[in-house]
C-alpha positions as CSV (number, residue, x, y, z in Angstrom):
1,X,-11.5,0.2,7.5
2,X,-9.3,2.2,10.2
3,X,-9.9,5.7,10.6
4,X,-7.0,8.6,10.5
5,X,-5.5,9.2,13.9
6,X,-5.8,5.3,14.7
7,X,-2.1,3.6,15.6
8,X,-0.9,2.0,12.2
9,X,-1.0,-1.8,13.2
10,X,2.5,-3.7,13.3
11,X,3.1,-6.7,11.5
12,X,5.8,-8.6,9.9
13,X,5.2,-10.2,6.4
14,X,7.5,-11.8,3.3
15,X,8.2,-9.2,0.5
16,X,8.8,-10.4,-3.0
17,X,12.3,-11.5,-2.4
18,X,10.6,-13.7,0.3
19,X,12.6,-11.9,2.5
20,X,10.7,-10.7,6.2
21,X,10.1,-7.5,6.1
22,X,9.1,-6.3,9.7
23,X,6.8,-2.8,9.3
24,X,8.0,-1.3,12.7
25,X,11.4,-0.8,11.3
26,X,9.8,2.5,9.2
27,X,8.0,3.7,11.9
28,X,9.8,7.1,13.2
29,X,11.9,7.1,10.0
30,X,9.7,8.0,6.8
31,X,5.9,8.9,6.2
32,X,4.3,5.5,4.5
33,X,1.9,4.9,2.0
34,X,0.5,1.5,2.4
35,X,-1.4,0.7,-0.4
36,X,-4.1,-2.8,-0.1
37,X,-4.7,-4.1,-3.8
38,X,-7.0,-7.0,-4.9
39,X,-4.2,-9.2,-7.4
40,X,-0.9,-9.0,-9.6
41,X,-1.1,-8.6,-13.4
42,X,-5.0,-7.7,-13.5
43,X,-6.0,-5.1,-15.7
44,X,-6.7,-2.1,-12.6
45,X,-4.1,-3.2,-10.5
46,X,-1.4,-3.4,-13.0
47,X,-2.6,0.3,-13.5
48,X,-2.2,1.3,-9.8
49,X,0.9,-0.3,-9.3
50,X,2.1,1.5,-13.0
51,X,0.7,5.0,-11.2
52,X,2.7,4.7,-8.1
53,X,5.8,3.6,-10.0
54,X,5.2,6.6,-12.7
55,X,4.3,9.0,-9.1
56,X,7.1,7.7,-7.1
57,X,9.7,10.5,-7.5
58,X,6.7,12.6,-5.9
59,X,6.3,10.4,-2.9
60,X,10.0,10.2,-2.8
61,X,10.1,14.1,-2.5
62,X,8.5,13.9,0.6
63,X,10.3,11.2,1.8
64,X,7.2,8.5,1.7
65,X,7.7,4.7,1.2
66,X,5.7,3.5,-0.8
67,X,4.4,-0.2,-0.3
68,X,1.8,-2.4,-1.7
69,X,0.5,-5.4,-0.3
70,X,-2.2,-8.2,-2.1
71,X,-2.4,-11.9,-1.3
72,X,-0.7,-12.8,-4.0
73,X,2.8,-15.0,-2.9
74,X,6.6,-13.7,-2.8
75,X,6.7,-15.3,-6.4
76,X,4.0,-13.6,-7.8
77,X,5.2,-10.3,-6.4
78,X,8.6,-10.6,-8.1
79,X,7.7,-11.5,-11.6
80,X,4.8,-8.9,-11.1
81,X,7.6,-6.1,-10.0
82,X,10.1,-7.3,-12.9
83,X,7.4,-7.0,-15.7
84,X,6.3,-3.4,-14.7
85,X,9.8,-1.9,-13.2
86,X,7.8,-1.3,-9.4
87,X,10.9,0.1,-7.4
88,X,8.7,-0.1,-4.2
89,X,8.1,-3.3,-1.7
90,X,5.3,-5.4,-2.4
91,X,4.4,-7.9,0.4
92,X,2.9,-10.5,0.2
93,X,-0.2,-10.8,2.9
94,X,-1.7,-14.8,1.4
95,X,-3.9,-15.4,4.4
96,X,-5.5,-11.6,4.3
97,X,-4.1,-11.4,8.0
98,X,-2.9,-7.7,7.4
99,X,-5.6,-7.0,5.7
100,X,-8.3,-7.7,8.3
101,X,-5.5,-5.7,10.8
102,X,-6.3,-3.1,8.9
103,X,-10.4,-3.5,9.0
104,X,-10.4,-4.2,5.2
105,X,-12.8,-6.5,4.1
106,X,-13.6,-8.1,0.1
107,X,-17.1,-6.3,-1.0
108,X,-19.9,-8.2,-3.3
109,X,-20.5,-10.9,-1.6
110,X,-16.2,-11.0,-1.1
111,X,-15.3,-11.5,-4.7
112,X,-13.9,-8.0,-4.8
113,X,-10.8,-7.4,-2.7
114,X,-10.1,-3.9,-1.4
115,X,-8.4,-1.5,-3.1
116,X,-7.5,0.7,0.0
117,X,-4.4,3.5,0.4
118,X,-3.2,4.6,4.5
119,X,-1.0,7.4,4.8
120,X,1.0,6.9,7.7
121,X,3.0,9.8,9.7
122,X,6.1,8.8,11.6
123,X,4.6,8.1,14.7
124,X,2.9,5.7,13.3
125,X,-0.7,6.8,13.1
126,X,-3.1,7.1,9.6
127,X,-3.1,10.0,8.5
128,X,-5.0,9.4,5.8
129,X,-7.1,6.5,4.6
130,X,-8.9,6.7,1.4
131,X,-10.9,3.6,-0.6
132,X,-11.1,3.7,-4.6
133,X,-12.3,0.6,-5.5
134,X,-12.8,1.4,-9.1
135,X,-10.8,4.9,-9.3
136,X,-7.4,3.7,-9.7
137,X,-5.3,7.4,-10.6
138,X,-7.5,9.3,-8.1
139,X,-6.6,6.5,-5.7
140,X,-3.1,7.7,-6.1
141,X,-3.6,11.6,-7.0
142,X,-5.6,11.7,-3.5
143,X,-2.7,9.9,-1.8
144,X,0.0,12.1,-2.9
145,X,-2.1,15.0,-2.1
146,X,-2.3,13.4,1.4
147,X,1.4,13.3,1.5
148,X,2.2,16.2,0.3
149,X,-0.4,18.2,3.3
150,X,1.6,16.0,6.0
151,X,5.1,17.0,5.0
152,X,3.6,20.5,5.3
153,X,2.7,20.0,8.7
């Protein structure tokens, strides 16, 4: 996994509309949270994705975009935003090339994908990177608290 003050790889990947969504275009506009998860609709990623949405006004306060990425496809993504009211991007990484980008790698002999947060200043470098494979609402309590010491800066 990347360390904080290494430069936030750019890449370019389809969000749920299946539109491109090209990650450079943030970079020197907004503080990001990029958030890795292992699939839509399972029971502790439904429950991430649920804690950003229900934390989002608190990202938003410190003018943070919040995006989460998984393998899962465009169409996945969009029923999976629609059913839970996400009003962030989700993008849709199928072959795991951003993942690796980002050193993330599935544990247990790879049948568990990463659950993995990056906080990301404007000049494009991790701030903050923070793993919670199992602890979904500290996964996004310690993110936020990572935002919230960057703005402070």
């Amino acid at each position: 996994m990347l360390k904080p003050n290494t430069k936030a790889p750019l890449f370019t990947l389809k969000d749920q509309s299946g539109e491109l969504f090209d990650f450079k275009s943030l970079i020197g506009q907004k503080t990001i949270v990029l958030f890795f998860y292992p699939k839509d609709n399972t029971p502790g990623c439904t429950a991430e994705a649920c804690s950003f949405r229900d934390n989002y006004a608190g990202f938003k306060a410190y003018d943070a975009e919040v995006i989460g990425i998984s393998s899962d496809s465009s169409d996945s993504h969009q029923a999976f935003q629609n059913k839970h009211q996400l009003p962030y991007r989700l993008l849709a990484d199928e072959n795991s090339t951003v993942a690796k980008l980002y050193g993330l790698k599935p544990s247990m002999l790879g049948l568990l994908k990463p659950r993995v947060s990056f906080v990301i200043d404007q000049d494009g470098l991790i701030q903050h990177a923070f793993s919670a494979q199992l602890g979904v609402h500290k996964h996004i309590d310690e993110t936020l608290r990572a935002v919230q010491r960057l703005a402070k800066v």
